[in-house]
PAZA-867185 format. One record per residue (C-alpha): residue number from 1; residue in three letters; x, y, z. Coordinates in nm, 2 decimals, padded with zeros to 4 digits. Example, Ala and Ser with C-alpha at 12.3 -4.5 7.8 and 13.67 -1.06 7.14 Angstrom:
<rs>
R   k   r      x      y      z
R   1 ALA  01.23 -00.45  00.78
R   2 SER  01.37 -00.11  00.71
</rs>
This chain:
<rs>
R   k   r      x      y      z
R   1 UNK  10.55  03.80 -03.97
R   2 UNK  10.49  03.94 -03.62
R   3 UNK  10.51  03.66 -03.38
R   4 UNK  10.42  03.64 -03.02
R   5 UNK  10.57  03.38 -02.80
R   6 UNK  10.50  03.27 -02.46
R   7 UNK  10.82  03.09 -02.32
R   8 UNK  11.04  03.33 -02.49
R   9 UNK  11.36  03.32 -02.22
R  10 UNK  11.39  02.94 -02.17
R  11 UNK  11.62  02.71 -02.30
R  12 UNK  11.37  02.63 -02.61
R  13 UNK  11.27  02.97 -02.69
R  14 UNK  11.59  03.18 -02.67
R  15 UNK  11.74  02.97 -02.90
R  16 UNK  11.40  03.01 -03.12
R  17 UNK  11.37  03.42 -03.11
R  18 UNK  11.75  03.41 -03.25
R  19 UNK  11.66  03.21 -03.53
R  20 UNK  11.33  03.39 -03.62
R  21 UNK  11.49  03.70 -03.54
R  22 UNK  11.76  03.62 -03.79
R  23 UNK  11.48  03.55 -04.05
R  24 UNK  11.34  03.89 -04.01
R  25 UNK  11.02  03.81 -03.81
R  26 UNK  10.89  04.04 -03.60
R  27 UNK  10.87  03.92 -03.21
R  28 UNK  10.70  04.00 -02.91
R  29 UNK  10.74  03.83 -02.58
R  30 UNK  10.53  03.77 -02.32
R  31 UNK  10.74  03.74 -02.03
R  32 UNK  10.63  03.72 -01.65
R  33 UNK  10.89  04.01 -01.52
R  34 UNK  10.88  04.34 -01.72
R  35 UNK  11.22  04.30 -01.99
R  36 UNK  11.36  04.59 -02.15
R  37 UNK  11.32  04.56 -02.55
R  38 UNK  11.66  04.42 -02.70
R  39 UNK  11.71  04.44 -03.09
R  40 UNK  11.57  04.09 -03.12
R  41 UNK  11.23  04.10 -02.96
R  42 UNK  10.99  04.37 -02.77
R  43 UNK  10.88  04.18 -02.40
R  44 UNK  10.57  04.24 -02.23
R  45 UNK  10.40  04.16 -01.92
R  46 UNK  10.04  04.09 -02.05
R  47 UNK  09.87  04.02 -02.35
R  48 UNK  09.64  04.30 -02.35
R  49 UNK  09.99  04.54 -02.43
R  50 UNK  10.03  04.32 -02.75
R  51 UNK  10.04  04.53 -03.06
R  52 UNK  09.83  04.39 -03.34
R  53 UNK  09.81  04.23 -03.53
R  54 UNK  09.94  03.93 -03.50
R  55 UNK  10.01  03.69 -03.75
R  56 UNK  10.14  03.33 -03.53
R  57 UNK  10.16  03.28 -03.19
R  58 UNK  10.43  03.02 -03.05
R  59 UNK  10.35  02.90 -02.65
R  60 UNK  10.64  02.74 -02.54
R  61 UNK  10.60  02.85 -02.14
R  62 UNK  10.58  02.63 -01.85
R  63 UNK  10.73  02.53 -01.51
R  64 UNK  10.99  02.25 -01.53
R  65 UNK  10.87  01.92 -01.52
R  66 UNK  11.19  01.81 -01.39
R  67 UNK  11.28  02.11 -01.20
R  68 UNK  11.23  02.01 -00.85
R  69 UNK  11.01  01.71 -00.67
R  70 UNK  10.61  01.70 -00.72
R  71 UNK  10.46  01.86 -00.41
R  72 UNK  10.12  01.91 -00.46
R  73 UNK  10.20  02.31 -00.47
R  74 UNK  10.46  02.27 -00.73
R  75 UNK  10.22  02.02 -00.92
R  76 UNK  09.96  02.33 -00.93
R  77 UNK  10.21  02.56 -01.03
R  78 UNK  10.32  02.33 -01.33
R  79 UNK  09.96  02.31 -01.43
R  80 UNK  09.93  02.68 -01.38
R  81 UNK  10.14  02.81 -01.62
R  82 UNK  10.13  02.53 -01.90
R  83 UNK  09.69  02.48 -01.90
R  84 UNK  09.61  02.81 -01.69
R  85 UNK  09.86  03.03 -01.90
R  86 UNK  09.69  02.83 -02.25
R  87 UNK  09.36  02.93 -02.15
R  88 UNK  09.39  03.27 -02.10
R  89 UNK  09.62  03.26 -02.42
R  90 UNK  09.32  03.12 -02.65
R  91 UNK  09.08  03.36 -02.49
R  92 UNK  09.27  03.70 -02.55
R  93 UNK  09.30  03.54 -02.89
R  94 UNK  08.94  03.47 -03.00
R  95 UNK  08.88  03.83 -02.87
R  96 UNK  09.09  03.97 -03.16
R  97 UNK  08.94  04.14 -03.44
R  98 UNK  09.21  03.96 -03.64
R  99 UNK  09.32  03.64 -03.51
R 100 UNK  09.64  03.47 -03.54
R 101 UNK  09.69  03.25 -03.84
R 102 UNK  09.86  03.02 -03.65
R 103 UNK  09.91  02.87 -03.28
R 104 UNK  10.20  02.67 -03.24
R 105 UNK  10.18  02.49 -02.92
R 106 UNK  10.45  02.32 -02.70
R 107 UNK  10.33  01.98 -02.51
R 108 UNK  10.57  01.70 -02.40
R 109 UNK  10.62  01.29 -02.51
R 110 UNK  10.46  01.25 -02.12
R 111 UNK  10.16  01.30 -02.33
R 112 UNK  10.15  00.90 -02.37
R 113 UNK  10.22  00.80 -02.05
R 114 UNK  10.49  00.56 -01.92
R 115 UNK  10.55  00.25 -02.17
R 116 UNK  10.83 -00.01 -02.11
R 117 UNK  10.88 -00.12 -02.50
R 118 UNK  10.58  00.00 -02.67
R 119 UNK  10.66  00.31 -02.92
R 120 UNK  10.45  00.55 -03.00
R 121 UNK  10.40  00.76 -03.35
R 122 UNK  10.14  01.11 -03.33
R 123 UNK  09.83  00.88 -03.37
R 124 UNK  09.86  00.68 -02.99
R 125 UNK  09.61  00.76 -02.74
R 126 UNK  09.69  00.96 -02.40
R 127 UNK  09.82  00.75 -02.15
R 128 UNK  09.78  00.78 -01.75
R 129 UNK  09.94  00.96 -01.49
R 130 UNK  10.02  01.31 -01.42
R 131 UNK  10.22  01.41 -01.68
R 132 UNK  09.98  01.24 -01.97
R 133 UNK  09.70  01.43 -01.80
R 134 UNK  09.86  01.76 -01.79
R 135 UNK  09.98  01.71 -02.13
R 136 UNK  09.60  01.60 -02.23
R 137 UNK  09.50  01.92 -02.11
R 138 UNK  09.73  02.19 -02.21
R 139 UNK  09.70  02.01 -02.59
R 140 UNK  09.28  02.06 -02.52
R 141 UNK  09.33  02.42 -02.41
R 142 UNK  09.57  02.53 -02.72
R 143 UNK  09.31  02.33 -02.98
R 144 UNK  09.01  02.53 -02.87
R 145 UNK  09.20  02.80 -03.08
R 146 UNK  09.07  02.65 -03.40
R 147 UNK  08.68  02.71 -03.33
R 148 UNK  08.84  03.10 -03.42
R 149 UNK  08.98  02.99 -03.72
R 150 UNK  09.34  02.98 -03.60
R 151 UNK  09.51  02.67 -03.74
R 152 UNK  09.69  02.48 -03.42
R 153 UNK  10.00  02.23 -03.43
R 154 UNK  10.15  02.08 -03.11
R 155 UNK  10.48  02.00 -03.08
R 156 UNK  10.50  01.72 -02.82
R 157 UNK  10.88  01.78 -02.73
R 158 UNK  11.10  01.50 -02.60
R 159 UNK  11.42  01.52 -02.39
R 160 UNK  11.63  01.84 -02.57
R 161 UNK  11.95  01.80 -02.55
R 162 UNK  12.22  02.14 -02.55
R 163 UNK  12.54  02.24 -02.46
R 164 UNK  12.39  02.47 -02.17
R 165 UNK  12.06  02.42 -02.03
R 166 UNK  11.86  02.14 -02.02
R 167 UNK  11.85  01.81 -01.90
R 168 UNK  12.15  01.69 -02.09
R 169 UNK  12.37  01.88 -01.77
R 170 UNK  12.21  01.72 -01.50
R 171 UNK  12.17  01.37 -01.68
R 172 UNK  12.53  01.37 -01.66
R 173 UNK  12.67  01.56 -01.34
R 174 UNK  12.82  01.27 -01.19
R 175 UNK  13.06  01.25 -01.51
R 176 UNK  13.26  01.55 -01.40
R 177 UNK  13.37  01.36 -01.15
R 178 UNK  13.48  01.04 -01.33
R 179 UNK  13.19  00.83 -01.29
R 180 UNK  12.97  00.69 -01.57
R 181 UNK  12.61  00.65 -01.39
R 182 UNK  12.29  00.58 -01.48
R 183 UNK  11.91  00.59 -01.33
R 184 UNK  11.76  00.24 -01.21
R 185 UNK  11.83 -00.03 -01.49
R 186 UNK  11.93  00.22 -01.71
R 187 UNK  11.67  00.02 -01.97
R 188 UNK  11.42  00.31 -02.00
R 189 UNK  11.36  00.45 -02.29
R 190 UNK  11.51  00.81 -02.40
R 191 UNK  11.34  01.01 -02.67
R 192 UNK  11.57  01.33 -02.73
R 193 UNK  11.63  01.62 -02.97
R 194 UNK  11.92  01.86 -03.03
R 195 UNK  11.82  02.16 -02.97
R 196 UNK  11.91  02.29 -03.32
R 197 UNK  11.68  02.04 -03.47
R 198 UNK  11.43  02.16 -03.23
R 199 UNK  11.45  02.51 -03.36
R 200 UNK  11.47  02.40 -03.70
R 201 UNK  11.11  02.16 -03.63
R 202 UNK  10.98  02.50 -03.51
R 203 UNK  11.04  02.66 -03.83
R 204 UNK  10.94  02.39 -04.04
R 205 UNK  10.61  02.38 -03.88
R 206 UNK  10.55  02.77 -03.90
R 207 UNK  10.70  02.80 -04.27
R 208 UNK  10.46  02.47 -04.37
R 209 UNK  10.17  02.60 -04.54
R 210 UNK  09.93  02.32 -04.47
R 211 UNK  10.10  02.14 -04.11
R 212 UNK  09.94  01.87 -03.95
R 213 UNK  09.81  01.91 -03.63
R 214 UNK  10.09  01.72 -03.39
R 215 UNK  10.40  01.67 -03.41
R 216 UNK  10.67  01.45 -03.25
R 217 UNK  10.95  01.67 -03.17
R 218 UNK  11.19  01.36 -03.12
R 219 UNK  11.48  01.25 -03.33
R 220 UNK  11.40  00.92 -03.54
R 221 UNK  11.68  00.72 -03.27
R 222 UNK  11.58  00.68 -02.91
R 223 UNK  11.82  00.54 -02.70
R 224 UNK  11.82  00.37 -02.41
R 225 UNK  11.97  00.51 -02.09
R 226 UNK  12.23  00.32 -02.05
R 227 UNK  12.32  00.36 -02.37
R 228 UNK  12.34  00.75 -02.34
R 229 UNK  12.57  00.68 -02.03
R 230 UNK  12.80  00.46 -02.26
R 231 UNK  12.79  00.73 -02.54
R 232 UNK  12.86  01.04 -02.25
R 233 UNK  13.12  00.78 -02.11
R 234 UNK  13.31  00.78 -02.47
R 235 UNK  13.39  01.17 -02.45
R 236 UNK  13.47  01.15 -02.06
R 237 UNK  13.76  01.02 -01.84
R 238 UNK  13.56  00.75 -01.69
R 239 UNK  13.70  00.56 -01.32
R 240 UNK  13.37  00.40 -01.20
R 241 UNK  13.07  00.30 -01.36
R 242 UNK  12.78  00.29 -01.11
R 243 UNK  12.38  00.29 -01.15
R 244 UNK  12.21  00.51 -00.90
R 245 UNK  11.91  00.26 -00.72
R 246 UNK  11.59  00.30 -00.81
R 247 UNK  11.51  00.33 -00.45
R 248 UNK  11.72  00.59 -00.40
R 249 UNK  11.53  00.78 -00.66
R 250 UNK  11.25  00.74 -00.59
R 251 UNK  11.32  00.83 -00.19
R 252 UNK  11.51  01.18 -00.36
R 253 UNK  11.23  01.28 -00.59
R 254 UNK  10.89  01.05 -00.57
R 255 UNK  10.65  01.07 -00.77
R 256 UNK  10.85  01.25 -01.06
R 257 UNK  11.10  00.98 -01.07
R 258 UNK  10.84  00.74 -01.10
R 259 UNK  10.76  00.91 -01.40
R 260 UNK  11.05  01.11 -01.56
R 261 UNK  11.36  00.94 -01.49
R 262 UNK  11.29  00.56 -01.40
R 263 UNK  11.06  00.53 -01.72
R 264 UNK  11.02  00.66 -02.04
R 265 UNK  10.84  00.63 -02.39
R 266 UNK  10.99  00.49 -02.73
R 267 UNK  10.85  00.79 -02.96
R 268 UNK  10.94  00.85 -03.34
R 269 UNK  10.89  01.15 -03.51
R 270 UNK  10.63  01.03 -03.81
R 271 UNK  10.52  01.31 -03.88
R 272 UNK  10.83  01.50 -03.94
R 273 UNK  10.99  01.22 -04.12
R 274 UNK  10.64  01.22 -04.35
R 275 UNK  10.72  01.59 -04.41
R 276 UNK  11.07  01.50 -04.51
R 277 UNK  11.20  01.73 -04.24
R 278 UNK  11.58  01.62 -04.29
R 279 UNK  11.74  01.61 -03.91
R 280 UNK  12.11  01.77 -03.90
R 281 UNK  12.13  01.56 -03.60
R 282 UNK  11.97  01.23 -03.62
R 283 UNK  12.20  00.98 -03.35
R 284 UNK  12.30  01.07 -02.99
R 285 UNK  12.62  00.98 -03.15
R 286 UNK  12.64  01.27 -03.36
R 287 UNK  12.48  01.48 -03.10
R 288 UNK  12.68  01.44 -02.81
R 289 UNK  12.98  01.47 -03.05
R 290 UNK  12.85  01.83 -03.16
R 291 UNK  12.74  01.95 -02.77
R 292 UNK  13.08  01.83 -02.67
R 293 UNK  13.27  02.02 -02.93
R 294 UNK  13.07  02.34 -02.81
R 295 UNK  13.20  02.24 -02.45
R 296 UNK  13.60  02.23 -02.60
</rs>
């Protein structure tokens, strides 16, 4: 197929072009800085230089959540390129004389809001606060797709977990230096994915020929934080074991921490499981076991 993909040179979708690339799809990449074309994909800087057709489109691009603290600028800016960049992707879209078959687009598990022990499958509602919203709306924007005919599936991605990259890095800085730490009570809920599986949900989703219409891109065992701290701990030299205050948190990144990294959802993957999508990494056991091997 010839695919075009929003996204294409973050942690998610370089990881995703390689795989499709080694399947023999056709890629194009729309990319905010002009790229020169490599062997695996063709890059441009607006969708009007897309060659058609097209046959799927896969919009993984957006700002960091996590990236830095939630000024109102940087809250635009998030907005911006997930909803704003969405838009404009639907409506270049419905202008083709031969639209996509397929629009597979990225959200996030903020989509249902912060939840101390409730757990959530692909049929919850929205819950509240900024992330839910924004995740409301860029899931809105993408679905308008269908009124073209274009058949949508979100992917409501959890914390992805790699070797380089990611949050997995910065979850765990402190443990370079000996110290097993966590975030508040370390009680919060952690709903993660390797990023292998994450390709491989990718795939399954663009290879299905009838897929539903979201996904959970999670893996079927959350984990509290603590308990990732423990597992990190078990491949570390550990001296100290020490909780970072949620005060201090809070103080060092506001509202974000608030939201990302003092709280967090309980979210199973349903729909994947109901596909029989088979996980190569199902536990944070196995997981962290693999990423650390990589590290060796």
């Amino acid at each position: 197929m010839h695919i075009l993909m929003t996204g294409g040179t973050g942690l998610i979708g370089t990881a995703t072009c390689a795989a499709l690339h080694a399947q023999g799809h056709e890629l194009t990449i729309l990319s905010r800085r002009a790229r020169s074309e490599t062997h695996e994909a063709t890059y441009i800087t607006a969708l009007r230089d897309c060659a058609e057709p097209v046959d799927a489109v896969i919009n993984l691009a957006g700002a960091g959540l996590a990236d830095r603290r939630w000024s109102d600028a940087y809250k635009r800016q998030i907005v911006s390129s997930r909803v704003g960049l969405t838009r404009d992707l639907v409506t270049w879209l419905s202008e083709l004389d031969q639209v996509p078959e397929r629009l597979i687009s990225a959200s996030a598990i903020g989509y249902y809001g912060i939840a101390a022990e409730q757990t959530f499958t692909e049929d919850a509602d929205a819950g509240e606060g900024f992330a839910a919203a924004l995740c409301q709306s860029w899931e809105e924007e993408a679905q308008r797709a269908t009124a073209c005919g274009t058949q949508v599936s979100i992917l409501r991605f959890g914390v992805v977990m790699a070797s380089e990259g990611g949050a997995l890095g910065k979850m765990t800085q402190s443990f370079r230096f000996g110290v097993e730490s966590w975030l508040g009570s370390g009680a919060q809920w952690l709903s993660w994915i390797h990023l292998d599986d994450t390709v491989r949900a990718i795939k399954h989703v663009l290879a299905h020929s009838n897929p539903a219409a979201v996904y959970n891109a999670v893996a079927p065992e959350p984990a509290r934080h603590r308990e990732l701290a423990h597992e990190v701990g078990r491949h570390s030299t550990i001296w100290l074991k020490l909780g970072v205050p949620a005060l201090a948190a809070k103080i060092l990144a506001g509202e974000m921490a608030e939201e990302l990294l003092l709280s967090g959802q309980k979210v199973l993957p349903a729909q994947l499981l109901e596909d029989g999508f088979q996980f190569s990494y199902p536990t944070l056991m196995e997981t962290l076991a693999d990423l650390k091997s990589l590290d060796d």
